[in-house]
C-alpha positions in Angstrom: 43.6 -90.7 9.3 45.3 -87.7 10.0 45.1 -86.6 6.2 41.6 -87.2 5.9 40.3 -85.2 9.5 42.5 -82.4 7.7 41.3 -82.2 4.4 37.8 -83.3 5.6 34.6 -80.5 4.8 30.8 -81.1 6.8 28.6 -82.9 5.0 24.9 -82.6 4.6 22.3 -85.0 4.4 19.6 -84.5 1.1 17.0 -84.3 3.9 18.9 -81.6 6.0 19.7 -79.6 2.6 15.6 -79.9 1.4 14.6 -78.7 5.1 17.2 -75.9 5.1 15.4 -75.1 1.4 12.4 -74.7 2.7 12.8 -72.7 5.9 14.7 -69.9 4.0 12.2 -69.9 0.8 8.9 -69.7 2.8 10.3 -66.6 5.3 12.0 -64.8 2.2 8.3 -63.3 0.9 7.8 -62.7 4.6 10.5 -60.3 5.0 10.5 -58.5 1.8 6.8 -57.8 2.9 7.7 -56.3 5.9 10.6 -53.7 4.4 7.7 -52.7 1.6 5.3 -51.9 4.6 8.0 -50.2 6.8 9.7 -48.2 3.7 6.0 -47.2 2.9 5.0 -46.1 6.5 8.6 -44.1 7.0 7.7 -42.2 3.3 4.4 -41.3 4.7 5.9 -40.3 8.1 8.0 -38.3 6.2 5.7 -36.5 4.2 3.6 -35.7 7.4 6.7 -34.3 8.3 6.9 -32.0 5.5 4.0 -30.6 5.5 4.1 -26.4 6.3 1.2 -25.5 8.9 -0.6 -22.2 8.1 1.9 -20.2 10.4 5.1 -21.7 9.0 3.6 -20.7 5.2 2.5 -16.8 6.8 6.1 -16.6 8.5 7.7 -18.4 5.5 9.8 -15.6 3.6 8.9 -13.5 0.8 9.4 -15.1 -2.8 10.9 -13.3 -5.7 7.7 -12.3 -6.8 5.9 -11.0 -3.7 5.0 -7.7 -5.2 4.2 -8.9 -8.4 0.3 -8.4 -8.2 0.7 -4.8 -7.3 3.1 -4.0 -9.9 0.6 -5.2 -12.1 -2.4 -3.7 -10.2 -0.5 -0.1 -10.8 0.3 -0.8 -14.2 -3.2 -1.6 -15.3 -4.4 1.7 -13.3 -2.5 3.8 -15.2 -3.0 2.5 -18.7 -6.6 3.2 -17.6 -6.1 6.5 -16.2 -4.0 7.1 -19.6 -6.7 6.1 -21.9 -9.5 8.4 -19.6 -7.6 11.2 -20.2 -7.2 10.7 -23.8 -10.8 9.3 -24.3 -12.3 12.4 -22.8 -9.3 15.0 -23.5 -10.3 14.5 -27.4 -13.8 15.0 -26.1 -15.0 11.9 -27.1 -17.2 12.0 -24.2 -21.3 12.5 -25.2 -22.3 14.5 -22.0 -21.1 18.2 -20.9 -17.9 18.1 -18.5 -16.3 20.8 -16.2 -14.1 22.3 -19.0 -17.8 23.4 -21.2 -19.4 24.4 -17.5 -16.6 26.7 -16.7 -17.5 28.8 -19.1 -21.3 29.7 -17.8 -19.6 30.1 -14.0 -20.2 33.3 -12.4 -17.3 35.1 -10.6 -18.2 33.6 -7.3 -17.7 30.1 -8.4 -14.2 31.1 -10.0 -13.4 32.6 -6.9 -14.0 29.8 -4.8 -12.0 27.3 -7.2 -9.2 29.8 -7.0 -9.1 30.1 -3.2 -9.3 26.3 -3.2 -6.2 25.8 -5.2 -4.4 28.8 -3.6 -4.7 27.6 -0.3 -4.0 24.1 -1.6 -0.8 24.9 -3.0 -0.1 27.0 0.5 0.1 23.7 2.3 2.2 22.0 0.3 4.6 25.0 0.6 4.0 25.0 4.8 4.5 21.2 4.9 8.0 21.4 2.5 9.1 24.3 4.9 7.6 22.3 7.9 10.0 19.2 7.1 13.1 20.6 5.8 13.0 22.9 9.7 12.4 19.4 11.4 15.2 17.7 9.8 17.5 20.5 10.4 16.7 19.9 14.1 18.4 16.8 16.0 16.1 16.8 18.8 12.9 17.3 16.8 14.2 14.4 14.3 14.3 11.9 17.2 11.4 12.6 18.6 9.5 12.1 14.9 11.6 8.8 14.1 10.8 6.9 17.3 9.0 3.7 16.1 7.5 2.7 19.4 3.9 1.9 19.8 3.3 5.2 21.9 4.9 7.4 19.5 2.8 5.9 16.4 -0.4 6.5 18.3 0.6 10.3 19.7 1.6 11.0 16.1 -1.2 9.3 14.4 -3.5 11.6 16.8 -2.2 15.3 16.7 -2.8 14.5 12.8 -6.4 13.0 13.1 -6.5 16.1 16.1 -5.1 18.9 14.2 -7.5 18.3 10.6 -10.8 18.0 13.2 -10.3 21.1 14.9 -9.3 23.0 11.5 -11.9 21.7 9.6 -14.6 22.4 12.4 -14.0 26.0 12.5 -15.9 28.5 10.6 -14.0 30.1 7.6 -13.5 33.5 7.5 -11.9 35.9 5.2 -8.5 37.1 6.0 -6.3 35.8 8.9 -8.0 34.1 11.4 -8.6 31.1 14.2 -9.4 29.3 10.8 -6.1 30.0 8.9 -4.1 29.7 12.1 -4.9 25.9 12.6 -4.7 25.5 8.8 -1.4 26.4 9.6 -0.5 24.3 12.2 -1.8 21.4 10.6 0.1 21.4 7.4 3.2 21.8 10.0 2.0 18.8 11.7 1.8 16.9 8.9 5.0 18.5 7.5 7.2 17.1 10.2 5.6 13.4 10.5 7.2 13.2 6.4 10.2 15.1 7.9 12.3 11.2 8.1 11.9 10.8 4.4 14.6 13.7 4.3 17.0 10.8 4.6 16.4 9.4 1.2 18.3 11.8 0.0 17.3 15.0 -2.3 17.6 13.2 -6.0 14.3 10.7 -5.2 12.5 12.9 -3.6 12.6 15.4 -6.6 12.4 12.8 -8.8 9.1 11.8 -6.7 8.0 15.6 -6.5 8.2 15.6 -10.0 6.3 12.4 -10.5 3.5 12.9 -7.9 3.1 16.6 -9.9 2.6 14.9 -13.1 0.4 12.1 -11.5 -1.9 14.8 -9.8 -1.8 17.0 -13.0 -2.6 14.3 -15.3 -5.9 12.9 -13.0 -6.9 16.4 -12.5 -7.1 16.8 -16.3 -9.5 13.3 -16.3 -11.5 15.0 -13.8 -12.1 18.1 -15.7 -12.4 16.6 -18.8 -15.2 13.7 -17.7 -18.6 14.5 -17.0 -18.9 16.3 -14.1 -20.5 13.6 -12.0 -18.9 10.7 -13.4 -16.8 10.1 -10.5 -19.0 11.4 -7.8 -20.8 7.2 -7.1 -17.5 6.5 -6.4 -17.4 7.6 -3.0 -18.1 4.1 -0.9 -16.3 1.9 -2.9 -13.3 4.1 -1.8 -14.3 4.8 1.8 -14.0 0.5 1.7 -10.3 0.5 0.2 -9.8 3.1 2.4 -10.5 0.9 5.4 -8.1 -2.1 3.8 -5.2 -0.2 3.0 -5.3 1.3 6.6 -5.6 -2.1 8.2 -2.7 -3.4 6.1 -0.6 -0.1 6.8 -1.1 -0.8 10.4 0.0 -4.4 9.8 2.9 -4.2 8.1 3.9 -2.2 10.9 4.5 -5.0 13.3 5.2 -7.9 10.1 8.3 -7.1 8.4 8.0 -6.9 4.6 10.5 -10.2 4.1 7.6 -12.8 5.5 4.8 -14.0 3.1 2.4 -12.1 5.1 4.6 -8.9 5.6 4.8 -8.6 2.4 1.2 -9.3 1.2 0.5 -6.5 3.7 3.0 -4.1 2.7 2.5 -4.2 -1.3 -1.3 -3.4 -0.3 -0.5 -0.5 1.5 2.3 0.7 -1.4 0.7 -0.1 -4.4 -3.0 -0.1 -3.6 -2.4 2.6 -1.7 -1.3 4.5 -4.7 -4.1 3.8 -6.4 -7.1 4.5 -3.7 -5.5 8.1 -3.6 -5.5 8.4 -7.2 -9.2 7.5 -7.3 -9.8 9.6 -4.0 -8.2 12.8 -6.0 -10.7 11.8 -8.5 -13.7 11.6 -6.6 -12.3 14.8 -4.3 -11.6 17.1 -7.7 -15.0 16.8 -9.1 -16.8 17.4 -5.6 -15.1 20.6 -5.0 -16.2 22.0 -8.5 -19.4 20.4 -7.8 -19.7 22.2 -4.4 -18.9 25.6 -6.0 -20.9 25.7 -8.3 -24.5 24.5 -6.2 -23.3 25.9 -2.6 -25.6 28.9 -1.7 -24.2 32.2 -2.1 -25.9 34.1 1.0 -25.8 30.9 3.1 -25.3 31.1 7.4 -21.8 29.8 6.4 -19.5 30.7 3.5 -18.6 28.5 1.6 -15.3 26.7 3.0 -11.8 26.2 0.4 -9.8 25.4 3.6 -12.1 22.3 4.0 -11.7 21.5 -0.1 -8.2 22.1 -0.1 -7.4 19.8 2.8 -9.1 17.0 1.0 -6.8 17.3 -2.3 -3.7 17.9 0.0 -3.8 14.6 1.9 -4.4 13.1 -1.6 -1.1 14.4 -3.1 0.2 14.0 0.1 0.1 10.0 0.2 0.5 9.9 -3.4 3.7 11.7 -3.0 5.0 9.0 -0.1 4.2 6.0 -2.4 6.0 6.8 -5.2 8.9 8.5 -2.8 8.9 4.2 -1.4 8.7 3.4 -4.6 11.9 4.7 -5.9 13.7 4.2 -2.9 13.4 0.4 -3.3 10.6 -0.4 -0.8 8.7 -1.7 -3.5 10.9 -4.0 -4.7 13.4 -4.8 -1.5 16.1 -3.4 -2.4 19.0 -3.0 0.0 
């Protein structure tokens, strides 16, 4: 009795096994349907999850290849610009261009070009002299590097201030109110580039250098293509004008390592570049054009302060582009 209690095991039925069978059969199908639907509802939670919103992608961070586009953008403008200057410098061109016009110019329209280009060279020589006094200066190099929203706006309007006032005057020969705030806007302008001392003098030579060749080389274009065939181009610029202001302002207050910073800032670099190459374009053969048709005995002479200004703010944020660009700005190097 003892022996068999001991070695004894439960025992079930046929019936109880065949119910037992049953039960678990019929609620396995039931259970494997309900993981599939939960495992499929967590997967689609999960990718709701995922999901960026439109701020998350605009304050996501720059990829690789953020300023790709305007790499490419600069490239392709000056493999055009190259083949301008050689189309028309071999005079392939079919219509007359400055270079067979200058011959027939009387010596008031020389004159005038010359003045243009003497005064133009005048205020790249104030500004230079301007900027190298301001960085020499500790007080006047923290007052021009302040980044505040005040500062930006005072400095953004004794430029705007300073170029109305010059350009409204009446020129007159000699030394006058006219030359005097020529003067002091060139020296305005001169110490607002004064920070870009600090990239030290090897880029910005290198940059002086390339901005001279860059400036020589669309002048040449000019000269050699018909002498209105850049003339139309006038509103198309004043538009990229507006855009590459908006995205200077905006990159300003996004910094360059976001999607949307750096969208903003390659616009202003490298498109940049390229409005003011087409402005020096459009602003070359309207000065020549201006010479030669303004009136000789008019109520006002005839103005190379005014032409020269336009060809100096030209160079002038050509020459800060490229100065970026070898510094690393365009590709974000630290």
């Amino acid at each position: 009795m003892l022996l068999r209690v001991a070695l004894g095991r439960p025992v079930l039925t046929t019936s109880l096994a065949k119910t037992t069978f049953q039960v678990n059969f019929r609620q396995q199908p039931l259970l494997l349907r309900q993981f599939a639907r939960d495992s499929r509802g967590s997967y689609i939670r999960t990718q709701l999850k995922q999901k960026p919103t439109l701020k998350e992608r605009i304050l996501a961070p720059a990829g690789p290849n953020a300023f790709a586009i305007g790499k490419g953008a600069l490239a392709g403008g000056s493999v055009l610009g190259l083949g301008a200057l050689c189309y028309y410098g071999l005079g392939l061109g079919s219509q007359t261009n400055t270079l067979n016009n200058a011959m027939l110019w009387p010596e008031h329209v020389k004159q005038r070009i010359r003045s243009t280009y003497a005064y133009f060279g005048g205020s790249i020589l104030i500004s230079a002299a301007s900027a190298v006094a301001v960085f020499r200066s500790p007080r006047m190099m923290s007052l021009v590097s302040r980044n505040g929203f005040w500062s930006i706006m005072a400095t953004m309007a004794a430029m705007i201030g300073s170029g109305m006032v010059t350009r409204s005057i009446p020129y007159e020969q000699g030394v006058g109110t006219k030359q005097l705030a020529w003067l002091v806007h060139c020296g305005i302008l001169g110490a607002v580039i004064a920070p870009m001392c600090f990239l030290g003098g090897p880029i910005l030579t290198r940059a002086a250098c390339y901005t001279a060749g860059v400036v020589g080389g669309l002048s040449a274009v000019a000269v050699c293509a018909p002498s209105d065939k850049f003339l139309y181009m006038g509103g198309p610029l004043a538009i990229g004008l507006g855009v590459v202001f908006a995205s200077s302002l905006g990159s300003m207050f996004l910094p360059p390592t976001t999607a949307l910073g750096a969208g903003l800032y390659s616009m202003s670099l490298y498109g940049g570049l390229l409005l003011f190459s087409g402005f020096l374009l459009y602003d070359t053969q309207r000065i020549i054009r201006k010479a030669e048709t303004y009136p000789l005995y008019a109520a006002r002479p005839y103005d190379p302060i005014n032409a020269a200004i336009s060809i100096y703010l030209d160079t002038l944020n050509i020459f800060i582009r490229i100065a970026s660009i070898l510094a690393g700005g365009g590709g974000r190097r630290k």
